[in-house]
VONU-345126 format. One record per residue: x, y, z of N, C-alpha, C in turn. Coordinates in steps of 0.1 Angstrom, whole numbers, plus 5000, padded with zeros to 4 digits. Each point is the difference from the previous one (the first is absolute). Layout:
<atoms>
XYZXYZXYZ;...
</atoms>
This chain:
<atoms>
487248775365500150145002501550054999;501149935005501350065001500549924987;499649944992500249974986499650134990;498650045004499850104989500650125007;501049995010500350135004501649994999;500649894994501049964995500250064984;498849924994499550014986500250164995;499350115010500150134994501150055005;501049965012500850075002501349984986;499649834998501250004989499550094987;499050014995499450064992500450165001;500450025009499750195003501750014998;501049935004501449944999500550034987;499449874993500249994980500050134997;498450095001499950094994500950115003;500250045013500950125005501350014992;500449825005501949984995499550004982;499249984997499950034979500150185001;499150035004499950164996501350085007;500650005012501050015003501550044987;500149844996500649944990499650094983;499050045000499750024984499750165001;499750075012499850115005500250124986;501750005001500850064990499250024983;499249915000499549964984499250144995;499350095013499450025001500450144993;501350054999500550104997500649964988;500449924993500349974986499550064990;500550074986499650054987499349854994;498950074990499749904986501249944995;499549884993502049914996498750054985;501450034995499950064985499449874987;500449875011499349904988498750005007;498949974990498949955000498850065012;500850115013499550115006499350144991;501049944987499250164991498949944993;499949874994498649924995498849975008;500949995018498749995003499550105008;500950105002499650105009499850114995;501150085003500350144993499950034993;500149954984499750004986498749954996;499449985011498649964998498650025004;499450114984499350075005498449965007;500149875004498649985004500449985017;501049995002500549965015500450145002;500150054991500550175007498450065001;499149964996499050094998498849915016;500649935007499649925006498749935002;499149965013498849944992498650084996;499949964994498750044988499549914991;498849974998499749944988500649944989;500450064994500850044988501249895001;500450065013501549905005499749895003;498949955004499549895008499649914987;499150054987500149914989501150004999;501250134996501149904992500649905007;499850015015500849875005500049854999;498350014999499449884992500149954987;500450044997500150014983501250034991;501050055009501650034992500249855003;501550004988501249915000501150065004;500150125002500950085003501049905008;501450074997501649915003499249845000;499449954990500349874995499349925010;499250065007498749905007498650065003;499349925005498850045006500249965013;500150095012500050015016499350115002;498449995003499450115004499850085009;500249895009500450055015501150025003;500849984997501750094998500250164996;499050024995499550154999499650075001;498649925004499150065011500850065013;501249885003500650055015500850104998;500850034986500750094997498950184997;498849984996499150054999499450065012;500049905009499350055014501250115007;501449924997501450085009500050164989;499949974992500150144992498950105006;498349954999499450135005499850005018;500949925008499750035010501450095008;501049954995501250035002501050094985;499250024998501050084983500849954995;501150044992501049964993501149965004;500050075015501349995008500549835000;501149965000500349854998500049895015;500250125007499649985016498749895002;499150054994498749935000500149894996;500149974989499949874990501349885010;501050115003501549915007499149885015;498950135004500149995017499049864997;498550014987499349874999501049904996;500549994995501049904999500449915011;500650095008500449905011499250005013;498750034996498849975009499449854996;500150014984499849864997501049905001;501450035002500649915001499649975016;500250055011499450005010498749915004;499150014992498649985003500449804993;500750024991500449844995500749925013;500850025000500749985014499449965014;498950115000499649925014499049934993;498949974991499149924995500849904996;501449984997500949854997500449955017;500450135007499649905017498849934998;499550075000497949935005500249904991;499949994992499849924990500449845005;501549954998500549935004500249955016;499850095006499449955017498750005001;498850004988498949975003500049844992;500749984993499649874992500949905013;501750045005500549925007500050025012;499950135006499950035014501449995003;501149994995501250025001500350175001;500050065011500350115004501150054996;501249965007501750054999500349924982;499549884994500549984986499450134996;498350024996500150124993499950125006;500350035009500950134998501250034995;500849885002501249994993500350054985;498849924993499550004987499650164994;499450045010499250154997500850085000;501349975011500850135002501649964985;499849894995501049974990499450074987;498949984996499150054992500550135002;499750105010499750145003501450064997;501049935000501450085003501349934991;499049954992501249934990500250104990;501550034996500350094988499649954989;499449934994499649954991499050054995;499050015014499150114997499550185000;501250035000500250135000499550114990;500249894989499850074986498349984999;499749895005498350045000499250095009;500750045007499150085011500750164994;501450055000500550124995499450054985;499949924996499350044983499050025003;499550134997498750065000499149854984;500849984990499549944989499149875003;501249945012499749885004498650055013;499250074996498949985010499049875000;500349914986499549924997499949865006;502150025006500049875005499050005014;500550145007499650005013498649985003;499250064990498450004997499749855004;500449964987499349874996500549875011;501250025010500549915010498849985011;499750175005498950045008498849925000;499649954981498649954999500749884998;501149925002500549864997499649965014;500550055011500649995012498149975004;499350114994497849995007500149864996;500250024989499349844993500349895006;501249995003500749845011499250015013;499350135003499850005018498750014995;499350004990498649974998499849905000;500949904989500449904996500149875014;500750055010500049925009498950035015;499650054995498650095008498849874994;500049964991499149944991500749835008;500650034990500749835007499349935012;500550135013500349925015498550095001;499050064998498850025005498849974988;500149974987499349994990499150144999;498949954992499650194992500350044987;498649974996500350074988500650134998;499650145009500250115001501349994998;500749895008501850045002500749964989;499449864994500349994987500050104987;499050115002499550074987501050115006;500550075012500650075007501449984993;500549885003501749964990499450014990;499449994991499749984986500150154996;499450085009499550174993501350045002;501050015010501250045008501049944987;499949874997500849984988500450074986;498250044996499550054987500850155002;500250085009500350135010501550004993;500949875006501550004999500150014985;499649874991500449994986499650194993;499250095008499450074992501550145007;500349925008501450145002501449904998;499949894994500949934993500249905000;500249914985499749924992500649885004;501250015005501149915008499349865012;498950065003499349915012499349904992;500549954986498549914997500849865001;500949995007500249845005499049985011;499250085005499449985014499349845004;499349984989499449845001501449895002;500950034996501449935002500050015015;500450115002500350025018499049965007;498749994994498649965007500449875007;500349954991500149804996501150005016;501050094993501649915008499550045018;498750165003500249965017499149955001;498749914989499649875005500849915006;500749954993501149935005500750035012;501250094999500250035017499650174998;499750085012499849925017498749984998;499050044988498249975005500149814999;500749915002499849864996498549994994;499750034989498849984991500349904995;501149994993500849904985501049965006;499449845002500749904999501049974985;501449975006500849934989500649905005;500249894989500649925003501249945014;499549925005500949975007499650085018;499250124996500050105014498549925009;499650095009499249965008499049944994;499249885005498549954997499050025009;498450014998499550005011499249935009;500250035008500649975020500750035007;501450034992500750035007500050175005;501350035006499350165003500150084992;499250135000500250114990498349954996;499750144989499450024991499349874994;498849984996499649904987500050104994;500849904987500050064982498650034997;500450094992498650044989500349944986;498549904997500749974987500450034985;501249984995500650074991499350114990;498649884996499250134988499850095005;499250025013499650115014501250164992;501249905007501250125000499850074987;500149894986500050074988498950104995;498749965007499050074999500350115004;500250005009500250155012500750104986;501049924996500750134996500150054986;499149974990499149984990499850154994;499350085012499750144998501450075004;501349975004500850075006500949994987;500049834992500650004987499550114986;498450015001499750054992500450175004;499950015006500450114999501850045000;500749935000501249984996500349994983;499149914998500650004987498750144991;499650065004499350134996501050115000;500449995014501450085002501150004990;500649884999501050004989499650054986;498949964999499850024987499550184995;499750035007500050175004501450074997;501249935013501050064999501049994986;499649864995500949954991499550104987;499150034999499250054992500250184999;500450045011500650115007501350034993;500649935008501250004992500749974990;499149914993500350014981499750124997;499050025004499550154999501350174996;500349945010501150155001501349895000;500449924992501149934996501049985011;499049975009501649945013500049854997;499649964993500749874999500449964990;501549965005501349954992499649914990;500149974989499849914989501149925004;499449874993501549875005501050034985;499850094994500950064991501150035005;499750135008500650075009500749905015;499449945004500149925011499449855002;501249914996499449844994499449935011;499349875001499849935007500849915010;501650014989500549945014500650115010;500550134998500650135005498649995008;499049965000499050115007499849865014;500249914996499949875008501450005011;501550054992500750015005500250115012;499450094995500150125008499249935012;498949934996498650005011500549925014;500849894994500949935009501150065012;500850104989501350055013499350105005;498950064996499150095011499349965009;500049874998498949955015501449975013;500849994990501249995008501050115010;499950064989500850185005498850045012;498550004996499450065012500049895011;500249885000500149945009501450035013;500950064989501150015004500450115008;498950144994499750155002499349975012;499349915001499049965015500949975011;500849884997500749985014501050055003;500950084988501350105000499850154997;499450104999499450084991501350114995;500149984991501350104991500250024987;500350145000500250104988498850004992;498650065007498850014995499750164998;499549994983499950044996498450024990;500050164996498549964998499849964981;501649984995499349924987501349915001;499549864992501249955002500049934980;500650064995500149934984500049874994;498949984996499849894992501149934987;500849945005501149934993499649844998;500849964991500349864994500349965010;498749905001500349855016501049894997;500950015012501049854999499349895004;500649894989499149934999500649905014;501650015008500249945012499350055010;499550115003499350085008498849965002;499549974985498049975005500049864999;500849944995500249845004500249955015;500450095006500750005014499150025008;499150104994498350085007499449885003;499749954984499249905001500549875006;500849965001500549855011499950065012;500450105008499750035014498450055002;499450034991498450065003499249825000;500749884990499149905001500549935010;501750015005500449915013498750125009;499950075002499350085015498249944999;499450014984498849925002500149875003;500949905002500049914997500449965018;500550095005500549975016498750065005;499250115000498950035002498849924999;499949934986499249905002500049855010;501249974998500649915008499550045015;500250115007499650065011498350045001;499549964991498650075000499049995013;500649915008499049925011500950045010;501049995003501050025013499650225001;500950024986500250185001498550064988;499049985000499650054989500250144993;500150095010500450134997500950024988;500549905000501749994991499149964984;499249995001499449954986498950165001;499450015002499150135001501050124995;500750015013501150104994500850034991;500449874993501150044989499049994989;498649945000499150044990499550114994;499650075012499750155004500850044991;501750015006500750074991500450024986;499749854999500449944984498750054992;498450005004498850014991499850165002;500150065011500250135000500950114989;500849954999500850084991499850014984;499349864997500049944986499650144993;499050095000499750064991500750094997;500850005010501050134994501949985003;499949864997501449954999500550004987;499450034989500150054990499949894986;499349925001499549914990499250044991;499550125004499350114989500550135005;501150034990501050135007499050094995;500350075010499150165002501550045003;500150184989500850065002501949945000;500850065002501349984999500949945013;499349995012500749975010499849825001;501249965006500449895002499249945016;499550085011499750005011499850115003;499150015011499550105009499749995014;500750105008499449935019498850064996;499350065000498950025002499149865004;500049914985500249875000499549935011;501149975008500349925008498950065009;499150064999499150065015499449905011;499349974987499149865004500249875003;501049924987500749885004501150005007;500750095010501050025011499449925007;498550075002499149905016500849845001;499649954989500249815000501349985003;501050104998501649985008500049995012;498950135003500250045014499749915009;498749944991499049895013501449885002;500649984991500949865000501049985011;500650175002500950015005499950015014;498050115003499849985013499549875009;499449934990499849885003500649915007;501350024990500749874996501250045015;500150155004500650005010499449975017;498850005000498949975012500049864996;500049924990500449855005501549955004;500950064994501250015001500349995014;499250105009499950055012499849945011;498949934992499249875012500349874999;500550004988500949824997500950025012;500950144997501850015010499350095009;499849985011499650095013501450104994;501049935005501450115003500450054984;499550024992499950064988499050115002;499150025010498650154997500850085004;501050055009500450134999500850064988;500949874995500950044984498850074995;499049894997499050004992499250145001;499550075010499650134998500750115003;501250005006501350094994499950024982;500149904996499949964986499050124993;499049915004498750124995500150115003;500650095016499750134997501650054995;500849924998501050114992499749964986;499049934993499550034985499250125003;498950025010499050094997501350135001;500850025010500650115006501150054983;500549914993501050014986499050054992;499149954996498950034991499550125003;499850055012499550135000501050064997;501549995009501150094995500350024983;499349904994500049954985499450074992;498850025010498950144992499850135001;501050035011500150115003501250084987;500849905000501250054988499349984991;499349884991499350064990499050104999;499750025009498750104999501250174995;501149965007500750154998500350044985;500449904993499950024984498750064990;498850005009499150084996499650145004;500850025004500250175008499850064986;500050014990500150034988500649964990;499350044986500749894987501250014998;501250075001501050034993500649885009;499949995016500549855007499349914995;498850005001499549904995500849884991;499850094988500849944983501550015003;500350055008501550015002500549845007;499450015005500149835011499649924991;498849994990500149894993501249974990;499950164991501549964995501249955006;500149995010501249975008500449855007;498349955000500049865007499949914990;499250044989499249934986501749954994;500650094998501750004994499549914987;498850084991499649904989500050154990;500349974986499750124991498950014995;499450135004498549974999499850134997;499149954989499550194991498750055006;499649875007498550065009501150085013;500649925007500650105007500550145005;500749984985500550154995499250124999;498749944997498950104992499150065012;500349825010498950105010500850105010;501649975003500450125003499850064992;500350084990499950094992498450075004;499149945003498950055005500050055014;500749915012500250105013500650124998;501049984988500950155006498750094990;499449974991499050084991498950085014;499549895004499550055012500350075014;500950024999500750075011500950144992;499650024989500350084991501350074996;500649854993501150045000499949894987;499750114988499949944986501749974996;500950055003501350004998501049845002;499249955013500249865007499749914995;498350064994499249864992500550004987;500450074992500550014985501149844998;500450075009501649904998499149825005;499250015008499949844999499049974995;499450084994498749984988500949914983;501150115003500849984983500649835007;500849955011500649945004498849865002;498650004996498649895003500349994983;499850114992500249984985500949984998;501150015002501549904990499849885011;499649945011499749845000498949934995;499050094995498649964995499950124992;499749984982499950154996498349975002;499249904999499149964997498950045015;500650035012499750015013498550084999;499449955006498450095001499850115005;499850114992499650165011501550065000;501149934998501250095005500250124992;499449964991500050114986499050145002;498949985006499050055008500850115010;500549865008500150135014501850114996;500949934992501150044996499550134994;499150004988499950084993499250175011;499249935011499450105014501350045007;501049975001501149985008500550124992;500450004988500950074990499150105000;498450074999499350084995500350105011;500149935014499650045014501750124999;501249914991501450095001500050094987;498550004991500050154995501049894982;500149895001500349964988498949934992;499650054994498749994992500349924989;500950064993500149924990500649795000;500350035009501249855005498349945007;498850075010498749975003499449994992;499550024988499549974988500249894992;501249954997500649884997499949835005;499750055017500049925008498349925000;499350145000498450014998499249944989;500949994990499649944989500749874995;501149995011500349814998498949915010;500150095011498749955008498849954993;499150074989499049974991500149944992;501550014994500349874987499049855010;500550025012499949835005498650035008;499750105001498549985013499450164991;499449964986499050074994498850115010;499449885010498950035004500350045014;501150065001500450045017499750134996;499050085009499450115000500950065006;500749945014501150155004500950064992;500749834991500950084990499450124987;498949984996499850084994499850185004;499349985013500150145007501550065006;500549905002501750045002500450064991;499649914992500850054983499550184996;498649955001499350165000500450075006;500849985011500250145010501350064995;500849904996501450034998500250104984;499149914987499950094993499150145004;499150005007499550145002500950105007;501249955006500950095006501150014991;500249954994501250044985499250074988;498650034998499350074992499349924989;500149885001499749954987498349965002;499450114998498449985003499549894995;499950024986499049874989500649945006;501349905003500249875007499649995014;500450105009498749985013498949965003;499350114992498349984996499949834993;500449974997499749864994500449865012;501150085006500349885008499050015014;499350105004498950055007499349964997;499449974989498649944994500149875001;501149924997500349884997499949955016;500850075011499749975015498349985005;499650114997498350015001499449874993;500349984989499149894997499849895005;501249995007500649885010499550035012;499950085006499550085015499050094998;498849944995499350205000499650055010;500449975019499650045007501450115008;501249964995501050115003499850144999;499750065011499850165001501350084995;501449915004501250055003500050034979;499849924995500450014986498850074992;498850035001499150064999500450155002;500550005008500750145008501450084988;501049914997500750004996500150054981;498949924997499949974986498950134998;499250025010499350154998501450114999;500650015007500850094997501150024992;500249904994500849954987499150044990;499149995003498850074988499350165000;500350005011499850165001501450084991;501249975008501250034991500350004986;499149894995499749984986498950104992;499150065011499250094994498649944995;499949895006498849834996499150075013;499350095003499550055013498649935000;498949924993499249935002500449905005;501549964997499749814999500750005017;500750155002500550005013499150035014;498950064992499250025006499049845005;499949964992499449825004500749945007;501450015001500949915010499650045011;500550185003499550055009498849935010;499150014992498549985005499949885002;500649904994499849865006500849975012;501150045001500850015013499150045009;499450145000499250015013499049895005;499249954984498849915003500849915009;501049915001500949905005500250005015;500250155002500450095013500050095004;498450085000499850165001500950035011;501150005009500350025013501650064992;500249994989501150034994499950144994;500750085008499850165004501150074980;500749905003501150074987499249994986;499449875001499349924988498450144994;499950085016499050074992500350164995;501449995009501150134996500149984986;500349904993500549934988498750064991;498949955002499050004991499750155000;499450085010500450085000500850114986;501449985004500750064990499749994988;499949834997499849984988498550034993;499050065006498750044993500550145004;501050135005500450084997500250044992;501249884994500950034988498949984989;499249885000499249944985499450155001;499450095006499450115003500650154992;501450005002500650084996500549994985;500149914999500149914987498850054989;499350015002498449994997500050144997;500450065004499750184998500950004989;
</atoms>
């Protein structure tokens, strides 16, 4: 009784001192990257749940994956809570919260070590590392899919230490849940394996306990493999989905572009740097540029990552944690340490969400033996621990302040990154765009193109930037280097349209309108626009059909029937 009244009180603790801590998130703007793809700029999450929204969530590739339930949740915060960013901010770190105490439970139900994971939970909860996944409204993905990582282990060990099919098919459904709000969780049969091993003692290895002695009897090996059979297949379903995804919409790098040994190199001093961002955390940033790997650096990775397996193994029977843990961290990351680069970044905390845990457990662990080996070492020893938890929060509290809005945001990264970076440049150029100050973004849009003339979209938003200061002609130019390289980009062509329809050059409007439509025929906005480009033209049928399919799209659109309207006026007057 005073265990489970221990159990909730630490539990009610975690959660208070997390939400306390992240509180602030809650008042934060959309971040201009990848908040307008998945939120704001997006008409099925703006139109909230319905049918309609509910297939396409099933069924888009949209931003280069399939996570259904990543927008179902964005889906649900949109029609229950509106547009406001407050909403989307506040689930966020309900989930990070709800992870947190289910990583307490979790690891004090497999070990019953109380004060180790708490320790663990509250490292997890307050590390700046993780800032960037809980503040990004984008990253709802990580926080989602942690939530259904975190069921699956406590189903998973629910099954273990009481058997049941139900509990088994329970982690199995709770699994299927995560991969479906993101794709990152499909080492899970990996991590299955390693807490056989420790703390569930399932899996015996070499050298460790036999049985009679105490602990656990082993389960035998095929057993384990079986078990996890359906947890692989649906892993490698998963991959194959996402990989498929994102060829799809060309996020992945060709080894043209990015060779085998750069992407091997990179993969190395990044298991490194986040290792390093784990136990020191500094100058984090939310992109960090993908550069040519030294080849001293990932040589260096690699001799201290196989000395650490190799002391860990060595320890597998005295410390086992020490082998679980740095596995965790090492098999956790693989998918997205960049062996198959997605996108232009060299690393990401977001990242680190999940494989942090296997640091954490090493450290908490490793300091409660520490503790009990040296009696006169436990007070160092949990001094220790709460001035990490106590830095780390002071840790997230200052990162969290760089999201008060984008212009800090990107301002901090350019300033820590101290790398020349045309993504950089560009995405400031987008905070000050968004905070409306086209004047701000000009100059670092041009300053992304003379370090990359080749840079994605800069041409795009440069050319919105320049239209927004009433220079049309210099926005035109911009609009149509954009399409040399991305033909089939529908905004540039409506850009394009808008800008000629405001310098007068109709026949070129009307075409670049048409050319958008064919690519989008469900845009109201351009349906809208190209009718009245054709009214002006004196075309009063064919403006009259835009008109009228606009409404079909969205009778609630009051102007669109003002529009039609006029324009069966005019064909009227015309007529006499």
């Amino acid at each position: 009784m005073a265990r489970n009244r221990s159990l909730m009180v630490m539990t009610l603790i975690l959660c208070a001192v997390t939400a306390a801590v992240y509180y602030r998130a809650a008042f934060f703007p959309f971040c201009v990257i990848d908040d307008t793809d998945y939120v704001i700029g997006n008409a099925y999450i703006r139109e909230g749940l319905s049918l309609n929204a509910i297939k396409w969530a099933f069924t888009t590739f949209h931003a280069s994956n399939w996570h259904p339930l990543t927008w179902l949740s964005l889906l649900t915060d949109s029609q229950l809570l509106g547009m406001n960013p407050m909403g989307f901010h506040v689930t966020n770190v309900v989930f990070h919260i709800l992870t947190t105490a289910l990583l307490f439970l979790l690891l004090n139900r497999m070990t019953g070590a109380l004060w180790r994971s708490a320790l663990v939970a509250a490292l997890f909860a307050l590390h700046p590392l993780h800032v960037e996944s809980v503040a990004w409204i984008t990253e709802r993905k990580d926080v989602l899919s942690s939530f259904f990582w975190m069921l699956t282990l406590l189903f998973y060990t629910g099954y273990v230490k009481q058997g049941g099919r139900g509990r088994y098919c329970a982690s199995l459904a709770a699994f299927a849940l995560g991969l479906m709000a993101k794709p990152m969780l499909v080492t899970m049969p990996g991590v299955l394996l390693l807490l056989d091993f420790w703390p569930l003692q399932r899996l015996r290895l070499s050298g460790a306990k036999t049985p009679g002695e105490a602990g656990p009897v082993p389960v035998g090996t095929g057993k384990l493999l079986s078990e996890k059979l359906p947890f692989l297949a649906l892993s490698v379903l998963s991959s194959v989905v996402t990989i498929y995804a994102q060829k799809l919409g060309d996020a992945i790098a060709p080894l043209e572009k990015v060779s085998a040994l750069d992407r091997a190199g990179n993969s190395l001093q990044s298991y490194l740097l986040y290792l390093e961002n784990l136990l020191v955390p500094h100058d984090l940033a939310i992109f960090y540029q993908l550069a040519p790997a030294s080849i001293w650096k990932a040589g260096g990775a690699l001799l201290l990552f196989c000395g650490m397996l190799l002391l860990a193994w060595e320890k597998r029977t005295a410390c086992p944690y020490l082998l679980t843990g740095l596995l965790w961290y090492l098999v956790t990351l693989l998918p997205v340490i960049g062996l198959i680069q997605v996108g232009a970044q060299a690393m990401a905390d977001r990242y680190s969400y999940i494989p942090s845990i296997g640091l954490f457990v090493i450290a908490s662990w490793g300091g409660g033996d520490l503790a009990a080996r040296f009696p006169k070492l436990r007070q160092a020893v949990i001094a220790a621990g709460a001035a990490a938890v106590l830095s780390y929060g002071i840790g997230t509290c200052l990162q969290l302040s760089y999201w008060k809005d984008n212009v800090t945001l990107f301002s901090h990264a350019l300033a820590v990154t101290q790398v020349e970076s045309s993504l950089a440049h560009a995405r400031m150029g987008l905070a000050y765009a968004a905070e409306g100050r086209p004047d701000l973004a000009v100059p670092e849009f041009q300053e992304a193109l003379r370090i990359d003339p080749e840079s994605s979209s800069v041409h795009l938003r440069l050319g919105i930037a320049l239209a927004r200061l009433g220079r049309m002609a210099e926005a035109v130019d911009h609009f149509r280097a954009e399409l040399r390289v991305r033909p089939q980009l529908q905004e540039g062509h409506y850009d394009l349209a808008l800008a000629l329809h405001k310098t007068g050059q109709l026949p070129e409007a009307i075409a670049e309108y048409k050319a958008a439509l064919a690519l989008e025929p469900d845009d109201t906005s351009c349906h809208d626009n190209l009718g009245l480009a054709l009214l002006q033209q004196g075309n009063f049928d064919e403006a009259i059909q835009h008109f009228g399919e606009e409404l079909r799209l969205n009778p609630a659109l009051k102007q669109a029937s003002i529009n039609l309207q006029f324009a069966l006026s005019q064909k009227n007057r015309s007529a006499r």
